[in-house]
VOBA-1610 file (N, C-alpha, C; in pm, whole numbers, padded with zeros to 5 digits, always signed):
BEGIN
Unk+05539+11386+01656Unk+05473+11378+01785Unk+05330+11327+01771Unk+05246+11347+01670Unk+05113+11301+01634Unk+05158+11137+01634Unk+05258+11096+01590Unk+05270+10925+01597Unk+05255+10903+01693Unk+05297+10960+01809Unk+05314+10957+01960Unk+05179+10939+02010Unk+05137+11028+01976Unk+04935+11051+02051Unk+04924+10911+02000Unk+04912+10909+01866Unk+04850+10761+01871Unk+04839+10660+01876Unk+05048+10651+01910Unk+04998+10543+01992Unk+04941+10545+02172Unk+04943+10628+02167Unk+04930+10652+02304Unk+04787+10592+02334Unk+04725+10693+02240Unk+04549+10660+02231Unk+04547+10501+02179Unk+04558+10425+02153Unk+04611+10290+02137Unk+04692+10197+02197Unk+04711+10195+02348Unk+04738+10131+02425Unk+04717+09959+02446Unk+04784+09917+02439Unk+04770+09755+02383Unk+04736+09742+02637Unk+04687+09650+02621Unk+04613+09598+02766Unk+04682+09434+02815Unk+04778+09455+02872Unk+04831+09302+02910Unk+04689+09189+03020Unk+04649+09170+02951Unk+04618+09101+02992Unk+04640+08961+03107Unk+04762+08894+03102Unk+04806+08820+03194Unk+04802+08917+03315Unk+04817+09037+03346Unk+04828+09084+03454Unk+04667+09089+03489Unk+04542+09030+03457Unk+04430+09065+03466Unk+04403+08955+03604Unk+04500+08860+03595Unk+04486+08770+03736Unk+04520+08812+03849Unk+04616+08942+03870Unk+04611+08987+04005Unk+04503+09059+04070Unk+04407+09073+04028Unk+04251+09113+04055Unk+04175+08938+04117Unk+04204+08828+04055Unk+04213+08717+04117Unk+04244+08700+04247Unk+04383+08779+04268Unk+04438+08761+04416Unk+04375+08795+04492Unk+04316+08921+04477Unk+04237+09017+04567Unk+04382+09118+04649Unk+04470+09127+04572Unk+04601+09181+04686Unk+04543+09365+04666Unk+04536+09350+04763Unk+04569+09535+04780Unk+04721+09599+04763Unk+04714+09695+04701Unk+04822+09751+04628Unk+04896+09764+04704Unk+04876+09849+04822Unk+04948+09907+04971Unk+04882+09899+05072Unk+04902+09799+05151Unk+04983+09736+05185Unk+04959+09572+05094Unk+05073+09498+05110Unk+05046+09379+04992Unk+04959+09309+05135Unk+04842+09205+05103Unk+04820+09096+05185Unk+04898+08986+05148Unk+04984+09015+05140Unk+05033+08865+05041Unk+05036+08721+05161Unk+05065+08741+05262Unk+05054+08564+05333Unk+04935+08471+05346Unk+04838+08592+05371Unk+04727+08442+05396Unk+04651+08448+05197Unk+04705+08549+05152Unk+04602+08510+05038Unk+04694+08440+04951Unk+04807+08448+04960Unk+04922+08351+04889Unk+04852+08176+04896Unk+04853+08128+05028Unk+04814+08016+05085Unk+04683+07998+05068Unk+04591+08074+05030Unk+04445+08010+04943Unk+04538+08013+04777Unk+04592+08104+04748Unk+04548+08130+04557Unk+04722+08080+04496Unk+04772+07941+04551Unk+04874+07889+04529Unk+04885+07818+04380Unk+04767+07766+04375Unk+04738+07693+04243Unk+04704+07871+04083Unk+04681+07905+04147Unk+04694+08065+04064Unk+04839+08163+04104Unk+04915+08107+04055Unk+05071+08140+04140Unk+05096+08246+03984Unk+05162+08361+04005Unk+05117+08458+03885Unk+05327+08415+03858Unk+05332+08460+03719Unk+05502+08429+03677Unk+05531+08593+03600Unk+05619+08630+03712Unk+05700+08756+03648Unk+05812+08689+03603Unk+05891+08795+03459Unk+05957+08771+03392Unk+06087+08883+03414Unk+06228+08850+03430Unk+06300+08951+03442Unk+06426+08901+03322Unk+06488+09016+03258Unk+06594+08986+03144Unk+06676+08902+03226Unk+06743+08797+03112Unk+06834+08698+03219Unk+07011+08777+03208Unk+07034+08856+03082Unk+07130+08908+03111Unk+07131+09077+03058Unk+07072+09106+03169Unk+07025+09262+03093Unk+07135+09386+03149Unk+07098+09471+02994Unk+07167+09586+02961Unk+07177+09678+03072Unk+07309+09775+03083Unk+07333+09873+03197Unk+07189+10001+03143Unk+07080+10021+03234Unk+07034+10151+03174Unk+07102+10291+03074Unk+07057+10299+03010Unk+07118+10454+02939Unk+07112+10521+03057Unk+07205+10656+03081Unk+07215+10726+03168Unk+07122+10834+03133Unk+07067+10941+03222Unk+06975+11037+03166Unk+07081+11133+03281Unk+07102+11264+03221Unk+07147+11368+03326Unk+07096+11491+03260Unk+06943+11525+03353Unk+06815+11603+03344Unk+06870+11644+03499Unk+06737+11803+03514Unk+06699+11833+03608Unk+06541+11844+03626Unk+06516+11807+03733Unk+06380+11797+03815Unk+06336+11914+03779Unk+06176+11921+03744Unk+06108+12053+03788Unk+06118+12139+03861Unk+06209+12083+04007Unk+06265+12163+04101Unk+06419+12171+04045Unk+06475+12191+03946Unk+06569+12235+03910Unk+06700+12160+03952Unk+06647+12056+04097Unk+06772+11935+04104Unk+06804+11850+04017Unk+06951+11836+04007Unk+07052+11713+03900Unk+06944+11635+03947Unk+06929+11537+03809Unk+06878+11413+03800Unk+06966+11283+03750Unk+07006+11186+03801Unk+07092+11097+03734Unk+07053+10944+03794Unk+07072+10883+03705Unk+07062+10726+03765Unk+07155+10713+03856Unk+07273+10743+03828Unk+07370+10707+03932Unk+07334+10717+04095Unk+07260+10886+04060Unk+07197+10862+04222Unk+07142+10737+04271Unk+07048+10696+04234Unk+07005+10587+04297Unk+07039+10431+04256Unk+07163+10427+04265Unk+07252+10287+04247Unk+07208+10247+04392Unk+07177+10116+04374Unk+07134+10042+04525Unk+07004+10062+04565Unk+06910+10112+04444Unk+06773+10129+04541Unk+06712+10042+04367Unk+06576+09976+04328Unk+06522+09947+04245Unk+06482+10036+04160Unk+06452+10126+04058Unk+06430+10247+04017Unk+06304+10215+03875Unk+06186+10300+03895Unk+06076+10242+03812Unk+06128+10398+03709Unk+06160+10372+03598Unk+06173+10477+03499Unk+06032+10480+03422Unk+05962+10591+03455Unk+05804+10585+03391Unk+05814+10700+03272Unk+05775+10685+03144Unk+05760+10773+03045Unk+05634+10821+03027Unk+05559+10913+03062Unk+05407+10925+03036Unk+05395+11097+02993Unk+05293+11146+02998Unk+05236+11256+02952Unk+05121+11296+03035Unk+05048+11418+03084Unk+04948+11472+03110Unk+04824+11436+03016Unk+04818+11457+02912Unk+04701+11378+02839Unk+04721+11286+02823Unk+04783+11172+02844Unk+04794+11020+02817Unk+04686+10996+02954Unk+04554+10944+02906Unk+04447+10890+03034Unk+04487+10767+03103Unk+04536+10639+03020Unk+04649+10562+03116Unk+04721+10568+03215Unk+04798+10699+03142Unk+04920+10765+03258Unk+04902+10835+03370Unk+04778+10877+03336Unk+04687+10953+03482Unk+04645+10855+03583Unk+04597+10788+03515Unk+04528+10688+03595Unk+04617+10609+03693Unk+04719+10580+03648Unk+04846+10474+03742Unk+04930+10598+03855Unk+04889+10704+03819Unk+05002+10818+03862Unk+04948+10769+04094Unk+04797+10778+04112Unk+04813+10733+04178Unk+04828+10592+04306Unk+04844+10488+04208Unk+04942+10363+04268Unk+05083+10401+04256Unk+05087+10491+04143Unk+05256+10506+04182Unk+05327+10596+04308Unk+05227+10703+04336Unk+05241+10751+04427Unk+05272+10658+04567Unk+05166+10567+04607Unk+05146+10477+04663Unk+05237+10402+04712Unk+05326+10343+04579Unk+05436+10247+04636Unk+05548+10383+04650Unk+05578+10447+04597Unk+05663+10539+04591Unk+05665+10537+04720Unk+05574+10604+04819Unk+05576+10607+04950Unk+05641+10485+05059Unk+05514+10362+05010Unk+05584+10243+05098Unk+05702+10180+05066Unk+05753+10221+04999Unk+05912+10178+04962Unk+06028+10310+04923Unk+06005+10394+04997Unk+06087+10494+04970Unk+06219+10495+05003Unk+06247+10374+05116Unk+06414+10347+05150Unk+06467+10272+05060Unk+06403+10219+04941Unk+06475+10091+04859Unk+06415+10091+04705Unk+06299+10210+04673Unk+06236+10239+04560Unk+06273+10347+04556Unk+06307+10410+04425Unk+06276+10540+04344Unk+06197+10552+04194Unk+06088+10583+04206Unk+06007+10618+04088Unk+06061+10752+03993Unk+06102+10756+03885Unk+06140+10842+03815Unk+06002+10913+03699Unk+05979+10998+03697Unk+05858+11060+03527Unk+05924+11095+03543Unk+05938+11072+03348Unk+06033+11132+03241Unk+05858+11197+03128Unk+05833+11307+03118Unk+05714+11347+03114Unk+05783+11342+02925Unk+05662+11331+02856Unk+05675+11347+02682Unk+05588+11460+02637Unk+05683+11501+02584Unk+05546+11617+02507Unk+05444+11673+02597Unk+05452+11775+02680Unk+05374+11818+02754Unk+05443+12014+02764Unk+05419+12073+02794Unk+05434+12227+02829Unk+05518+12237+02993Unk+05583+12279+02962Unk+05679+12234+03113Unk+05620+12333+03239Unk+05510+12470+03246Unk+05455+12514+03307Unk+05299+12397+03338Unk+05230+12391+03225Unk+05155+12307+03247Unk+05169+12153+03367Unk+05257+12107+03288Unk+05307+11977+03365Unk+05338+12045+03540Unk+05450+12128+03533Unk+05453+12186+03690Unk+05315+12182+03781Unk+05220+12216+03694Unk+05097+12282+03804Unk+05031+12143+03789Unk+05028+12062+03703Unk+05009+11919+03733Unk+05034+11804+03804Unk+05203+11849+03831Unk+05246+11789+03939Unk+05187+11819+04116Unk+05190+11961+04111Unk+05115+11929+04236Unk+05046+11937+04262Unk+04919+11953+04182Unk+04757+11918+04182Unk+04756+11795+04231Unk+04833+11706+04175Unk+04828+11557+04180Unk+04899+11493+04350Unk+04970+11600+04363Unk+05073+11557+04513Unk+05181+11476+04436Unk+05232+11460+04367Unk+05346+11358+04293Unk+05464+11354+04400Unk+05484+11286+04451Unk+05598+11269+04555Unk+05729+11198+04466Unk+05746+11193+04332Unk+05836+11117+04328Unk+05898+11237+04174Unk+06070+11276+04179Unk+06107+11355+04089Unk+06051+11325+03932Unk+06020+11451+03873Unk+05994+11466+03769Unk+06052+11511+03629Unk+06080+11501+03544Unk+06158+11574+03430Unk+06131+11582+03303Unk+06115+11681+03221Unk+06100+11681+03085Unk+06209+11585+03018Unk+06140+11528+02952Unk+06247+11409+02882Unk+06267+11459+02706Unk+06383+11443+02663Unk+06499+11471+02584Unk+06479+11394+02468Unk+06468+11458+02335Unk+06477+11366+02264Unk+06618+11235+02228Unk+06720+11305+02307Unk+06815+11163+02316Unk+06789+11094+02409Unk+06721+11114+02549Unk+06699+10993+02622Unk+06574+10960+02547Unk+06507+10992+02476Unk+06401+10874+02426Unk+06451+10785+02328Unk+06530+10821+02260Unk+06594+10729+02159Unk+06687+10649+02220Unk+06711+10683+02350Unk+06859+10584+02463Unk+06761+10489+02462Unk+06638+10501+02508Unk+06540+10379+02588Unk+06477+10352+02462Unk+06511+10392+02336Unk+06422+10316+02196Unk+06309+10364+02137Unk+06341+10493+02180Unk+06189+10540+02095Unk+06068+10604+02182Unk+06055+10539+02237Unk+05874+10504+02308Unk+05820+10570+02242Unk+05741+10447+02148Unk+05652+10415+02091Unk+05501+10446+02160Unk+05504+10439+02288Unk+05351+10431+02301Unk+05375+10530+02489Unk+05239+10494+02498Unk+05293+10588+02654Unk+05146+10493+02753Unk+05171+10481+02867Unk+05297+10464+02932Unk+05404+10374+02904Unk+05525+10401+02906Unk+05619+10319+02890Unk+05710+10296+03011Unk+05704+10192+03107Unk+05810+10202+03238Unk+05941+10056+03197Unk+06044+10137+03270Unk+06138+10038+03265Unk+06167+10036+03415Unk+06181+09929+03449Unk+06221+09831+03564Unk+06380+09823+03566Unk+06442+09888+03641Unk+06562+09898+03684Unk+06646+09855+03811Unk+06730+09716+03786Unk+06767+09661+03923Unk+06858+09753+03989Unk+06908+09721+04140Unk+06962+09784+04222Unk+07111+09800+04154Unk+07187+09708+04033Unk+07267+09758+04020Unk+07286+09837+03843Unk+07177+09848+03849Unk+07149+10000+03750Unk+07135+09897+03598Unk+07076+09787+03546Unk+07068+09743+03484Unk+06882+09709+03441Unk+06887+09734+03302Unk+06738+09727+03289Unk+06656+09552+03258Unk+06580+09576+03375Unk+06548+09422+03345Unk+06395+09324+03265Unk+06321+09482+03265Unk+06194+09463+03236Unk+06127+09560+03178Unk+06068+09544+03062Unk+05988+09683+03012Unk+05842+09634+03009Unk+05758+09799+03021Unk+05638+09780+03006Unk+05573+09882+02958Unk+05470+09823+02824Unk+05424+09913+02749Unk+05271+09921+02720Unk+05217+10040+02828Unk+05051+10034+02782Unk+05010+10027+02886Unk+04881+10000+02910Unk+04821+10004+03084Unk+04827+09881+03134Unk+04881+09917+03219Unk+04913+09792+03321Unk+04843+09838+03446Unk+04833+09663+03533Unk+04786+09682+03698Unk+04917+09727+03736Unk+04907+09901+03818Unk+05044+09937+03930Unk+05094+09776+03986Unk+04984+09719+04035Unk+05029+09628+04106Unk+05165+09522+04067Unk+05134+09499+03931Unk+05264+09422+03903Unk+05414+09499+03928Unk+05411+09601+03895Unk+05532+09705+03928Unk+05588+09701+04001Unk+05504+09673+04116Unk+05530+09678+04308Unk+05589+09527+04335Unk+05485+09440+04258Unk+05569+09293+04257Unk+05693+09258+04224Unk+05729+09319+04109Unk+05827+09275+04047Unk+05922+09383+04131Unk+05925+09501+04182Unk+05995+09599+04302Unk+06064+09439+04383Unk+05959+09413+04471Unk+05945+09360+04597Unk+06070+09227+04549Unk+06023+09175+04382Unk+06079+09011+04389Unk+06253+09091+04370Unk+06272+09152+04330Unk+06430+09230+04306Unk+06445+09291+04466Unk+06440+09309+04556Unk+06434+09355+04696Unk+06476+09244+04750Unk+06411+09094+04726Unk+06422+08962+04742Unk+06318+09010+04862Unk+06247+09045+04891Unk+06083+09030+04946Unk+05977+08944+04924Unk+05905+08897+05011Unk+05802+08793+04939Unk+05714+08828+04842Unk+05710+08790+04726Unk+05579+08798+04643Unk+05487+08686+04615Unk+05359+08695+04574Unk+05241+08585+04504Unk+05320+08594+04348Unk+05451+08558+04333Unk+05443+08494+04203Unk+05600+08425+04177Unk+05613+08339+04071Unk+05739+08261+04025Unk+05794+08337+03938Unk+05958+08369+03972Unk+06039+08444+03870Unk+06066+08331+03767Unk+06086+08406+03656Unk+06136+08318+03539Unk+06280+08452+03531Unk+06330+08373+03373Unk+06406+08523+03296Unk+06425+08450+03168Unk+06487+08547+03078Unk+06409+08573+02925Unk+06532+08587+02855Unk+06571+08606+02794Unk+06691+08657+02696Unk+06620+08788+02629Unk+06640+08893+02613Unk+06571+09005+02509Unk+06633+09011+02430Unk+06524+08991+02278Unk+06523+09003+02170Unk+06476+09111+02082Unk+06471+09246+02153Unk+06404+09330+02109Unk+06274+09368+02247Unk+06284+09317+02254Unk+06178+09323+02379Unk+06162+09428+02492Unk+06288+09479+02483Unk+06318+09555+02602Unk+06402+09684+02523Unk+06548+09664+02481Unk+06595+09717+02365Unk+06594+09704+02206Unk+06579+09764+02131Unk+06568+09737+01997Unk+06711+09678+01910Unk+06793+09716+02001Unk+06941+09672+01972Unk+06918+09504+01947Unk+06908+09455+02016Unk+06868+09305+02037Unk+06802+09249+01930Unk+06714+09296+01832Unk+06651+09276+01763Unk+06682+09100+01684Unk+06820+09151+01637Unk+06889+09073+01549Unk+06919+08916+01628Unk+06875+08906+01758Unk+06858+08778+01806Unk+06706+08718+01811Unk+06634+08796+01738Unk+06491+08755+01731Unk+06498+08656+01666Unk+06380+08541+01693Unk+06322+08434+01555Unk+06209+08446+01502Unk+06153+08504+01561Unk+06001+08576+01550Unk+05980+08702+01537Unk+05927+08777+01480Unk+05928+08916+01493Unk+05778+08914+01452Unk+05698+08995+01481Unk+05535+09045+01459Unk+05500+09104+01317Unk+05370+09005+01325Unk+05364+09015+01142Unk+05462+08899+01080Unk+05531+08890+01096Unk+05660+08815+00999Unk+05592+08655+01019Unk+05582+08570+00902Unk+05521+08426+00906Unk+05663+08369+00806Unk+05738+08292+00912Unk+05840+08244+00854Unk+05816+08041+00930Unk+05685+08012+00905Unk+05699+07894+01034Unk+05694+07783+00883Unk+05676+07842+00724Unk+05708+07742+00669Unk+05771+07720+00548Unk+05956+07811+00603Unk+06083+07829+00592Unk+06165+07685+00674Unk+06232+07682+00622Unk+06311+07562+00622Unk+06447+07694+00726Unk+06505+07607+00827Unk+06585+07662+00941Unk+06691+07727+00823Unk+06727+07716+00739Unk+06820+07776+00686Unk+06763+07906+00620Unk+06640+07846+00542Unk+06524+08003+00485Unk+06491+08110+00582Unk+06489+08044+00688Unk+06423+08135+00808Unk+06530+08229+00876Unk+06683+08171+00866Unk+06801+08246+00937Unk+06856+08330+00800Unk+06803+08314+00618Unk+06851+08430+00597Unk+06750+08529+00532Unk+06602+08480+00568Unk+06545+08619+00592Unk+06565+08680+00711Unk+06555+08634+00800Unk+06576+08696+00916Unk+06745+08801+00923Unk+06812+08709+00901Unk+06950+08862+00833Unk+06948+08927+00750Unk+06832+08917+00644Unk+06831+09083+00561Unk+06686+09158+00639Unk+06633+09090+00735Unk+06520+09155+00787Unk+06605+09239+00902Unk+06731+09209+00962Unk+06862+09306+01025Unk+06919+09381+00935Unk+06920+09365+00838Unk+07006+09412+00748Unk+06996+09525+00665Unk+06868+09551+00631Unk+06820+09622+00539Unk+06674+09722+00630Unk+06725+09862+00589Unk+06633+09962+00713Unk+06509+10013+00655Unk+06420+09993+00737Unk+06256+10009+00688Unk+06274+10182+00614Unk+06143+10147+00503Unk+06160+10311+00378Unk+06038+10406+00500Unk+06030+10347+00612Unk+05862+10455+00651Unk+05929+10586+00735Unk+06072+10588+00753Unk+06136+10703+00811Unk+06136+10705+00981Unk+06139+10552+01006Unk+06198+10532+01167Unk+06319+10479+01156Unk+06402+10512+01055Unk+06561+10461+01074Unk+06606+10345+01137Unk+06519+10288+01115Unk+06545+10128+01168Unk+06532+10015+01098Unk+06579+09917+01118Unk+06547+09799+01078Unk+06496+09733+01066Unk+06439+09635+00914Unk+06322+09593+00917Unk+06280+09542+01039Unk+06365+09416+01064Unk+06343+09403+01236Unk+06286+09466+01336Unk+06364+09540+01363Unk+06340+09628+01446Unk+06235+09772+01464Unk+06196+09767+01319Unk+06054+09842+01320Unk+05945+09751+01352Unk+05921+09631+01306Unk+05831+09515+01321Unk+05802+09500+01496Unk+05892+09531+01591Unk+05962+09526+01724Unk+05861+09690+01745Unk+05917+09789+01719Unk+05898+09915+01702Unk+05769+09936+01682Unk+05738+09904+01578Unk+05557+10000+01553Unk+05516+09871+01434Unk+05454+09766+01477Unk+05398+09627+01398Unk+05270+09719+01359Unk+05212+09813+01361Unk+05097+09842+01243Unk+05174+09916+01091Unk+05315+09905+01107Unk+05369+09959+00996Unk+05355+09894+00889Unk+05284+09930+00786Unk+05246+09826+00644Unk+05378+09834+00562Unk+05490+09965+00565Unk+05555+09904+00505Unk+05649+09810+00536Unk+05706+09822+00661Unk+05754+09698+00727Unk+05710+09595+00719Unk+05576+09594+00720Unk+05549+09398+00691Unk+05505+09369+00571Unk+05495+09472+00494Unk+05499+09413+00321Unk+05619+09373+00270Unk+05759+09531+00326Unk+05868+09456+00250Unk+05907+09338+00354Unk+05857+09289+00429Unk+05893+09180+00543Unk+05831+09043+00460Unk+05734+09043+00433Unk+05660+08927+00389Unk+05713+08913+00208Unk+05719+08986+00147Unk+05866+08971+00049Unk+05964+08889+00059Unk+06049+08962+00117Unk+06200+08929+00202Unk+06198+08728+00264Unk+06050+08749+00312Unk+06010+08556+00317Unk+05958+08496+00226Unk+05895+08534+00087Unk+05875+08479+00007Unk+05967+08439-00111Unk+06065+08570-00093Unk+06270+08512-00190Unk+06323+08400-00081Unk+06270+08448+00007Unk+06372+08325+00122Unk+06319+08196+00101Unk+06206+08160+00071Unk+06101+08037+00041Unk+06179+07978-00117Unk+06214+08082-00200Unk+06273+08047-00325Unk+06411+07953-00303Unk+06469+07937-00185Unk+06618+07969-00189Unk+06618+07764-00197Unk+06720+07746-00201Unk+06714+07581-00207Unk+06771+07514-00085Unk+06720+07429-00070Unk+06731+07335+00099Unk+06934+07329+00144Unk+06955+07362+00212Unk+07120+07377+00231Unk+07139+07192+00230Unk+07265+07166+00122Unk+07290+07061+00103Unk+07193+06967-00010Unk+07116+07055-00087Unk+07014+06963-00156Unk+07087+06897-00272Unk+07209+07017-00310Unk+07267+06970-00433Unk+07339+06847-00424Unk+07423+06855-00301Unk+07525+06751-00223Unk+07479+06632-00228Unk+07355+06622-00220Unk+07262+06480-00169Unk+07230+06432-00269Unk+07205+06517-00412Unk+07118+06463-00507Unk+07252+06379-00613Unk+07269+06294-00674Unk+07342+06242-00712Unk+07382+06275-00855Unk+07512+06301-00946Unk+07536+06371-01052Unk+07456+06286-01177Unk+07389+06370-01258Unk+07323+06279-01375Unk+07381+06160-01447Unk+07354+06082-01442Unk+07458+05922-01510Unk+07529+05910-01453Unk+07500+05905-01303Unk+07600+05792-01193Unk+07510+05732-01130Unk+07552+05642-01074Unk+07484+05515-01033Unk+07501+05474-00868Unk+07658+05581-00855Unk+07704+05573-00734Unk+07615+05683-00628Unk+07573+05593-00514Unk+07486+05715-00392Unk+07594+05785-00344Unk+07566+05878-00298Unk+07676+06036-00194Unk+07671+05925-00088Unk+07789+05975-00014Unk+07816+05894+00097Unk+07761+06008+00190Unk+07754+05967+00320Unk+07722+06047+00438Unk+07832+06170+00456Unk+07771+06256+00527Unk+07805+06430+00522Unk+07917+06382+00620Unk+08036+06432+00639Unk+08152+06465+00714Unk+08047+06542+00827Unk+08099+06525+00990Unk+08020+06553+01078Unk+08109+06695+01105Unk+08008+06823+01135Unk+08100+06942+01146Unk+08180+06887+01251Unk+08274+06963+01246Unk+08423+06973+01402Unk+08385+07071+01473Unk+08354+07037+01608Unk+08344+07197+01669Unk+08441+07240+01658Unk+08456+07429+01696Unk+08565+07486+01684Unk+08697+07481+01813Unk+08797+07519+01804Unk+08938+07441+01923Unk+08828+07606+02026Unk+08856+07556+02186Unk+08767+07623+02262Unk+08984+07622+02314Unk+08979+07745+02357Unk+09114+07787+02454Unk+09049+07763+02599
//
């Protein structure tokens, strides 16, 4: 749990979200029409998974002792927030979340999943604060469902049909939250959807479709060097005791030295390895005759 504090106390700051202070949008209510039509050329780009995972299910009860389940809220957008009472981040957003919680209460549900906190404590916290939106001590298997969380706050963005489309880790403007609510609502927002493939990004499962991973310098690996470090960097599970994969610790917690020592290894045998086809090309000692051109692969018969 001390890993936890720190990352907590170490909150990485997205910056791209530092342009909705540009907009001038007020949280609640959005201005979004006339300030859209001045700040067009500053058009902000949310990102949503292009084919994303069904949420892990969580079946908790509320501080008030009601079932908690995703299923309930199939058909509404659902912000799954992971935070803590001493996390100062997590305090701080608690009220914008309140906020939208309110103005979207027919088509939003905000979920805290509270970490490490005293479950009396947290109670009398909740309604010091007025928290209008259910609360629950969270489980060490739903933290490992959603990957860990690594750091706090951690929210996942959950579409109406219960699939996770967006994660976010560290202090963020509420405001993007509400945006990216509104663009899944199909409501107007000040910004252009894209979508992403996740590579780790969201789930750690994914990992193994990464090409990049943090820390890892594979940019001068040859495409064949680079695809088989990258499969023993899946393959083989970090020694620092997060049961994961080199990958996927790199994904996980990138200040891990042993992950990116045995990582930067793992690319320096891969740098050893020889160019695919070098032998093929080079011609047998005392012949005179050149290799003819490579047979072109066959794609495979498609049914």
């Amino acid at each position: 749990m001390s890993r936890m504090r720190q990352h907590g106390k170490n909150l990485r700051i997205a910056l791209g979200v530092s342009a909705l202070a540009g907009l001038g949008l007020a949280l609640i209510p959005l201005e979004a029409h006339a300030q859209l039509q001045q700040q067009q050329n500053q058009q902000l780009v949310i990102r949503f998974v292009r084919d994303p995972d069904p949420a892990p299910d969580l079946t908790t009860k509320d501080l008030n002792g009601k079932e908690l389940s995703l299923e309930t809220y199939k058909g509404k957008v659902v912000l799954l927030n992971f935070w803590a009472t001493w996390c100062g981040p997590c305090r701080a957003e608690i009220p914008s979340l309140i906020r939208i919680q309110e103005a979207y209460k027919d088509r939003l549900q905000i979920i805290g999943m509270d970490v490490d906190d005293d479950e009396e404590q947290l109670r009398a916290f909740v309604k010091s604060q007025g928290i209008n939106y259910p609360v629950a001590m969270t489980s060490v298997a739903v933290r490992f469902a959603y990957g860990g969380i690594a750091a706090l706050p951690t929210l996942f963005v959950i579409n109406q049909g219960g699939k996770v489309v967006q994660k976010h880790v560290g202090l963020l403007n509420p405001a993007l939250y509400e945006i990216e609510a509104r663009a899944l609502m199909d409501m107007h927002v000040p910004a252009r959807v894209e979508t992403f493939e996740d590579t780790g990004e969201v789930f750690l499962k994914h990992a193994d479709r990464a090409t990049m991973l943090p820390g890892v310098h594979t940019s001068k690996l040859t495409p064949e060097q680079r695809t088989a470090a990258l499969h023993k960097l899946n393959a083989e599970t970090c020694d620092c005791g997060c049961k994961y994969t080199l990958a996927q610790c790199r994904i996980y917690d990138p200040p891990c030295n042993i992950s990116k020592e045995r990582a930067a290894a793992i690319v320096k045998e891969a740098a050893t390895l020889p160019a695919k086809g070098a032998a093929e090309n080079s011609a047998a000692p005392g012949s005179s005759t050149p290799s003819g051109p490579a047979e072109p692969t066959k794609p495979p018969n498609r049914k």
